[in-house]
C-alpha positions in Angstrom: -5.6 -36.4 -100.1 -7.2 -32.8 -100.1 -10.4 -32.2 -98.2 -13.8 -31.7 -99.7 -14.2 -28.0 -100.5 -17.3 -25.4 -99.8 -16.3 -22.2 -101.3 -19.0 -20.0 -98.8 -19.5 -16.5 -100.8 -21.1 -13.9 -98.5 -22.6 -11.0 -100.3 -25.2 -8.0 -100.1 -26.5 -5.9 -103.4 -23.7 -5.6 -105.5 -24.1 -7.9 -108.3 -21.8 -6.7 -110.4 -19.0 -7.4 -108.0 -20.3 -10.7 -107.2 -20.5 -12.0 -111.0 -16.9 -11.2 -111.4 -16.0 -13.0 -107.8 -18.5 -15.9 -109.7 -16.1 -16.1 -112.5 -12.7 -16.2 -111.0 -14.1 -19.5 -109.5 -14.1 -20.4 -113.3 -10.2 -19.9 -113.5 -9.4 -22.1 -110.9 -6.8 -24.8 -111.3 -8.6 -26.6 -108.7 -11.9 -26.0 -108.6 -14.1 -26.2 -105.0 -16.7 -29.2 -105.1 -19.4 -26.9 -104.6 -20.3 -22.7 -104.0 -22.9 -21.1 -101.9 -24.2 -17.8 -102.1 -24.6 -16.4 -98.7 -27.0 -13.5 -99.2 -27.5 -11.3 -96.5 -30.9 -10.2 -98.2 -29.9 -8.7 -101.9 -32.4 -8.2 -104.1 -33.7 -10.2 -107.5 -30.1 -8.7 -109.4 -28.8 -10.7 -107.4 -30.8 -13.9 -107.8 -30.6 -13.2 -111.6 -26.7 -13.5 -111.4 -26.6 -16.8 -109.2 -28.6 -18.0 -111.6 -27.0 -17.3 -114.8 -23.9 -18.6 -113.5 -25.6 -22.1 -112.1 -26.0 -22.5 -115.4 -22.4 -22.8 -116.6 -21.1 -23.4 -113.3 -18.9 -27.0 -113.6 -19.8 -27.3 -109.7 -23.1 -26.8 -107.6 -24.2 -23.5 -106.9 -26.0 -22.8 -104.2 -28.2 -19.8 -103.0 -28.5 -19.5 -99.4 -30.7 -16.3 -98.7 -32.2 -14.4 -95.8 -34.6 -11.2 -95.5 -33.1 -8.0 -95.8 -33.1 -6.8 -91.6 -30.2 -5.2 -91.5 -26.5 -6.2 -91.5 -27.2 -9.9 -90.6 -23.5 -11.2 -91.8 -23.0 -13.7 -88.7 -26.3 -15.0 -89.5 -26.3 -15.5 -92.6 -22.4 -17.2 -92.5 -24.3 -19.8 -90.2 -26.7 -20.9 -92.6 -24.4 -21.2 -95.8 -21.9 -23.5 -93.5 -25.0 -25.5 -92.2 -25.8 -26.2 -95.7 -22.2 -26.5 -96.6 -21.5 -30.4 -98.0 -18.0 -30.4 -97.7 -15.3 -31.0 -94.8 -13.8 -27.6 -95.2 -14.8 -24.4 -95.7 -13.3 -21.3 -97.8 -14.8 -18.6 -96.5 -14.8 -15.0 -99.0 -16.5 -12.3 -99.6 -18.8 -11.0 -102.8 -16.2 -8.6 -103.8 -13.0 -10.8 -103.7 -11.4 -12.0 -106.9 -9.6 -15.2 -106.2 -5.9 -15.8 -108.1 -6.3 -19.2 -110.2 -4.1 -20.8 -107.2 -6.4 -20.0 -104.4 -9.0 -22.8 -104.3 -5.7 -25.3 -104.8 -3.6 -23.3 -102.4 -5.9 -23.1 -99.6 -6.7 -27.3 -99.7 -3.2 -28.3 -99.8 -2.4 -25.8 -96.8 -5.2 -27.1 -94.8 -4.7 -29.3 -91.2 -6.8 -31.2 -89.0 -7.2 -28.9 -86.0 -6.4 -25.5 -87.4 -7.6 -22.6 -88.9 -6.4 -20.4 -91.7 -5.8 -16.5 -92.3 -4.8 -15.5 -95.6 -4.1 -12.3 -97.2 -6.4 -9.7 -99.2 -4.6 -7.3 -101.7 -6.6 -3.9 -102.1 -7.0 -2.5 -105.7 -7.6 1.0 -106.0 -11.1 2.4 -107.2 -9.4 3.1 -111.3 -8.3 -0.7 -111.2 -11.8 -1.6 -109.8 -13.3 0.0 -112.3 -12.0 -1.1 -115.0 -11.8 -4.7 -114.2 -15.7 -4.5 -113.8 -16.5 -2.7 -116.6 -14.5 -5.1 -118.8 -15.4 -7.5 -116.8 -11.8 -9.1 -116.7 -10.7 -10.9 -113.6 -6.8 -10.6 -114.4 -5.3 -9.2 -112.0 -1.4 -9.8 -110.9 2.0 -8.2 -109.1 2.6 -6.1 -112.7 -1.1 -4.6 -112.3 -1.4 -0.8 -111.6 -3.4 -0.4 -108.5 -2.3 -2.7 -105.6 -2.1 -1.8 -102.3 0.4 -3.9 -100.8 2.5 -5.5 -104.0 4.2 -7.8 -101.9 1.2 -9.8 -101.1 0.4 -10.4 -104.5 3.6 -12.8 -105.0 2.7 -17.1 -104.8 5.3 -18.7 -103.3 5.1 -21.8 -101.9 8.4 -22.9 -101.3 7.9 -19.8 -98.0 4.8 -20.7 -96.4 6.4 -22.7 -93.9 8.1 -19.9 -92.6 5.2 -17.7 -91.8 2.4 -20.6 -90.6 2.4 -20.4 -86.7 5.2 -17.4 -86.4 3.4 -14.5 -88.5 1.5 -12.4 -86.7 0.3 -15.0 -84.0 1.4 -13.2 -80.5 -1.1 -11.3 -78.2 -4.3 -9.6 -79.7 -2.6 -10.1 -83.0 -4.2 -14.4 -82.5 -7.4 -12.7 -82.7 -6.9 -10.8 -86.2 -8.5 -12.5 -89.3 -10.0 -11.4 -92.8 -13.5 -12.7 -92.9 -12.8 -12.1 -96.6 -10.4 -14.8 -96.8 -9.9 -17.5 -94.2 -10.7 -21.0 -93.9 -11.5 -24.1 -91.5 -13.0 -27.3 -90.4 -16.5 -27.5 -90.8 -16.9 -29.5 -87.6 -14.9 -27.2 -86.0 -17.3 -24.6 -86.9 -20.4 -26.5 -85.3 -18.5 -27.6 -82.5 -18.3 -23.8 -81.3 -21.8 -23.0 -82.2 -20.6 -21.5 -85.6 -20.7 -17.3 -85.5 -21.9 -15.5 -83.2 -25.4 -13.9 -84.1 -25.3 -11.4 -81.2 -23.7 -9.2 -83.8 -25.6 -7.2 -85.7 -24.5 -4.2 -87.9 -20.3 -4.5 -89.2 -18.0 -6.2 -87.4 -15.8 -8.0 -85.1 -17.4 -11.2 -85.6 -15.3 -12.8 -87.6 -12.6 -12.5 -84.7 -15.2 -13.3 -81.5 -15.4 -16.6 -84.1 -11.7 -17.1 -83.9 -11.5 -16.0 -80.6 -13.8 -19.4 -79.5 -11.6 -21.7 -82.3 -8.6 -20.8 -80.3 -10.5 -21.3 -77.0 -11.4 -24.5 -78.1 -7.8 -25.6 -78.8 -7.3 -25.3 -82.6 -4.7 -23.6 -83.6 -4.2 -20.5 -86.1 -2.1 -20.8 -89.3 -1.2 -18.2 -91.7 -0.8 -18.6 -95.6 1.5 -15.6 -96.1 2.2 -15.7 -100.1 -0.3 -18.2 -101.2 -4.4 -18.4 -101.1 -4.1 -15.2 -102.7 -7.7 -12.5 -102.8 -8.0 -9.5 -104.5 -10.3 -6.8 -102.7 -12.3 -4.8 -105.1 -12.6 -1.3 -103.9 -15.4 -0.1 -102.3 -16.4 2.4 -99.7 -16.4 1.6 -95.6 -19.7 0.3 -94.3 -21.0 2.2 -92.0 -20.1 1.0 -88.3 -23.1 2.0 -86.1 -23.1 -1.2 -83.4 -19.2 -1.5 -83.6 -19.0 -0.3 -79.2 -21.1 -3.4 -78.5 -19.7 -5.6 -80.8 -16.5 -5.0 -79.5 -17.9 -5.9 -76.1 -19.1 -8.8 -76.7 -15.6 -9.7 -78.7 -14.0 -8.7 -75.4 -16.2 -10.9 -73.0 -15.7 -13.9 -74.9 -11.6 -13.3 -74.9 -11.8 -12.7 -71.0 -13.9 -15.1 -70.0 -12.4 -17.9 -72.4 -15.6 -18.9 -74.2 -15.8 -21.9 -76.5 -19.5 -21.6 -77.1 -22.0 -19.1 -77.7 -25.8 -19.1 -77.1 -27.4 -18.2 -80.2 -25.6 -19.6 -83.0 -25.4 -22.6 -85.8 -26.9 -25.2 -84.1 -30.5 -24.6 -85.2 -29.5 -24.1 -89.0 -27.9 -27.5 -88.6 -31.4 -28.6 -88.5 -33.1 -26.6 -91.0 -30.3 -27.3 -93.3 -30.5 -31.3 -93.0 -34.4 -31.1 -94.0 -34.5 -28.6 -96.8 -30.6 -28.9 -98.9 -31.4 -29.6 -102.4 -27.7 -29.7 -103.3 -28.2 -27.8 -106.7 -30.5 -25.2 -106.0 -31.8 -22.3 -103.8 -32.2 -22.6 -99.9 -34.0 -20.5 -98.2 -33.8 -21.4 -94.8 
């Protein structure tokens, strides 16, 4: 029996992007049991497209939003989990098209005590382009523009062989795509969620990891399956990166399992306010 499914979005003003992730979730063969919109402070063309899509959405939608202060991301990750209803959460980003299998692929991969990395396939700025301006979410191995073809192919029958062998030695444990992993939800809370230390673009996504292996669970791979499409855009700027790395470092050194400012006061927030249908502003 699969596990209840949040499908967490994160995004930040680029509504375009995000209403074509929005409508991939419509071409799943399995669809999540609810979405939320974590929005790291966008602005109303970004409320506008939630809402339009609540309003076809077969599932719940849910906006989960915060004031603009900066590059927030661990923050606001926190809050859409501690609003999150289901047992496990899929965790992408706004500008992630999801193949029709990925919602399906990523529940029937899951295990109690684990964590999941999956793969993202980079399309060039042309194929970006077009697929927003046509606003066409088919995208597949035969499509001009893919980084890394061979990461584009579903198949199933091979996931066995890459789960706890691929690219799980040394610092390669701590390596994750934000854009496209997945875990427990209790797992989450019982590591304090992410770490909100961080502040400006990146790692932590990995510090996160870097606690879930601390804690004992154990990292799995879905190589050819749970497949994500990264629409093109250019690198965010990377101002804090020297202490963010720090703090990535302390936590792998000193084998940390918690951190001090975290989920745990979300959790709260979340259990008085969640609608279940609506906007959260917590």
């Amino acid at each position: 029996m699969r596990p209840s499914v949040s499908l967490i979005i994160s995004t930040y003003n680029w509504p375009e992007a995000l209403a074509l992730c929005l409508k991939s979730v419509l071409h799943q063969r399995v669809l999540p049991d609810e979405i939320i919109v974590a929005d790291d402070g966008s602005g109303e063309a970004t409320r506008r497209v939630v809402d339009a899509f609540r309003e076809t959405s077969p599932v719940p939608v849910v906006h989960v939003w915060q004031e603009d202060e900066g590059f927030r991301l661990a923050r606001i990750r926190n809050k859409a989990i501690a609003t999150a209803k289901g047992e496990y959460i899929v965790q992408i980003d706004g500008d992630i098209l999801m193949h029709p299998w990925f919602i399906s692929d990523h529940a029937r991969f899951a295990r109690k005590n684990a964590f999941v990395r999956a793969s993202r396939v980079y399309l060039n700025g042309t194929l970006s382009k077009h697929l927003m301006d046509t606003g066409t979410t088919a995208v597949s191995i035969f499509s001009k523009g893919l980084s890394n073809f061979f990461s584009a192919l579903r198949v199933p029958l091979l996931w066995p062989l890459f789960a706890t062998n691929y690219k799980n030695k040394g610092d390669e444990r701590y390596e994750i795509h934000g854009c496209n992993m997945a875990f427990w939800r209790q797992d989450a809370i019982a590591v304090n969620g992410y770490n909100e230390d961080f502040s400006g673009w990146g790692p932590e996504d990995k510090e996160f990891v870097a606690r879930l292996l601390n804690k004992g669970k154990e990292k799995r791979f879905l190589k050819l399956g749970g497949i994500a499409f990264h629409l093109y855009h250019k690198e965010n700027p990377k101002p804090n990166l020297g202490k963010n790395e720090a703090i990535l470092k302390h936590t792998i050194l000193n084998n940390l399992t918690n951190c001090s400012t975290g989920i745990n006061n979300h959790i709260v927030n979340a259990e008085q306010t969640y609608s279940g249908t609506g906007d959260s502003h917590l």
